[in-house]
N, C-alpha and C positions, 0 to 999 in steps of 0.2 A: 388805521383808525379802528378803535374796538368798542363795542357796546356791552351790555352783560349777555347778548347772542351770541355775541362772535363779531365779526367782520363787516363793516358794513359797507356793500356794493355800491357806496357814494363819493364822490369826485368831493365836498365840501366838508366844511367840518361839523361835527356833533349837533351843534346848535343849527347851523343850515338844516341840516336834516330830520330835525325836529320839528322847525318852524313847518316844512314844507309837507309832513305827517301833519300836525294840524292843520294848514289849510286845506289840505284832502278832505279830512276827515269833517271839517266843517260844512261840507256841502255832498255828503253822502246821504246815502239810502242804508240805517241803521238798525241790525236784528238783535234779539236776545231772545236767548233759550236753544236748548243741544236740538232740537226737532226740528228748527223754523230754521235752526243758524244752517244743519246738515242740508237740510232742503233747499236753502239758497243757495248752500255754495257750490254741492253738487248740479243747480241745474246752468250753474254761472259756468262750470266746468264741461257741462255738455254743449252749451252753448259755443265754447271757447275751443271743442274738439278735444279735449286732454280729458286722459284718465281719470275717475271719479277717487281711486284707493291709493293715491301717494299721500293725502292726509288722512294720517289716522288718528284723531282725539276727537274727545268729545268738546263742541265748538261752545262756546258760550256767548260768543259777540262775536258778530261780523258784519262789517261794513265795505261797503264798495260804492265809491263815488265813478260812475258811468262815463264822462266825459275823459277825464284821465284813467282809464283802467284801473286807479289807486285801488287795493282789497285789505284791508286788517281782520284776522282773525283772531280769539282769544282764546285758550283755551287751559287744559292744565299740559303741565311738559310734562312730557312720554316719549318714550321710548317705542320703536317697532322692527321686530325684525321681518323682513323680504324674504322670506326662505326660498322661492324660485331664483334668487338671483346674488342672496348669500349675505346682504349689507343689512348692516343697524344705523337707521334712521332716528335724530335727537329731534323732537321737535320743541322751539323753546314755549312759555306761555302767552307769546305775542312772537305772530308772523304777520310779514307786511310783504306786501310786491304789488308788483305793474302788470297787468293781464293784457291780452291781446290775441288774435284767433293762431290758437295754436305754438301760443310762447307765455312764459310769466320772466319776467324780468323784475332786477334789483329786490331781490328773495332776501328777507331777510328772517332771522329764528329757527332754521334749516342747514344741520351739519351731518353729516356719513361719516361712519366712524372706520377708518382704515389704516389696518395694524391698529397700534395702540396710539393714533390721532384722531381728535375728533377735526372733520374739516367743512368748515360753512359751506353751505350750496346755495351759489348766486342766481343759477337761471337755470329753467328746466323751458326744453323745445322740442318739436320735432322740426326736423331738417328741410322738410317733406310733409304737407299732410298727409297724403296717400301714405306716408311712410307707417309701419307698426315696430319703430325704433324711435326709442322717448332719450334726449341729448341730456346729461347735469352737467350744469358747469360752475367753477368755482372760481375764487376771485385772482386766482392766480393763471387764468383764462385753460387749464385743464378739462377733459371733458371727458365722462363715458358716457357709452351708451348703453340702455340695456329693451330689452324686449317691452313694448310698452304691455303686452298682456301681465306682465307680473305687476301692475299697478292699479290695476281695476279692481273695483270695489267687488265684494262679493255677490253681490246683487244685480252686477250690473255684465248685461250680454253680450256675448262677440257679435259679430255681425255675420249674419245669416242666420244665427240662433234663434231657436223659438220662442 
């Protein structure tokens, strides 16, 4: 099953998984604007334990209906390179996933480009909270890991720092 993202981390077809985006989305808590949208979603992300800087665009809309973890972001599609850890990041102009402390599941608008393929990234985790190693995995059930410090925002502190 293919969208104009890529891959979509769903068991149903096209239309199932549309219907099931709007019912989310119809009983969310709904931002607009790059200030209010970054502000929420980073402090959804503290909240949730995971690193602030694995998205990097400017958000335009973002919604997260609370009860199912459902989060839609909108933004424009960019590109990011990781230089700590070597990978280019596709982001499309609409990501969607399922949040939960210290996992996002069924990620969709999110592919890592390796060698000359781009490959959709279905889940990002840690293993461990304690752990400071962030898991991708794709839909082909594949998985790295890399240092969760290389995905922190630049603003944002280790711990013990001042």
């Amino acid at each position: 099953m293919f969208s104009k993202g890529g891959f979509l981390p769903f068991r149903g077809s096209l239309v199932d998984w549309l219907a099931l985006i709007k019912t989310h989305r119809s009983n969310a808590e709904t931002y607009h604007g790059e200030a209010l949208c970054k502000q929420k979603f980073h402090e959804l992300l503290k909240e949730l334990s995971l690193p602030k800087g694995f998205i990097r665009a400017d958000i335009e809309e973002m919604g997260h209906q609370q009860p199912s973890g459902f989060v839609w972001l909108k933004q424009k599609k960019t590109t990011h390179k990781f230089k700590s850890i070597g990978k280019t990041v596709s982001y499309d102009d609409e990501l969607t996933m399922l949040v939960e402390k210290g996992r996002i599941t069924k990620l969709t608008g999110v592919a890592s480009k390796e060698v000359f393929v781009w490959i959709s990234v279905c889940e990002i985790y840690f293993d461990d909270l304690s752990s400071d190693k962030l898991t991708f995995k794709v839909p082909a059930s594949l998985t790295a890991t890399f240092p969760a410090l290389a995905f922190k925002d630049k603003d944002e502190k280790d711990d013990g720092e001042q």
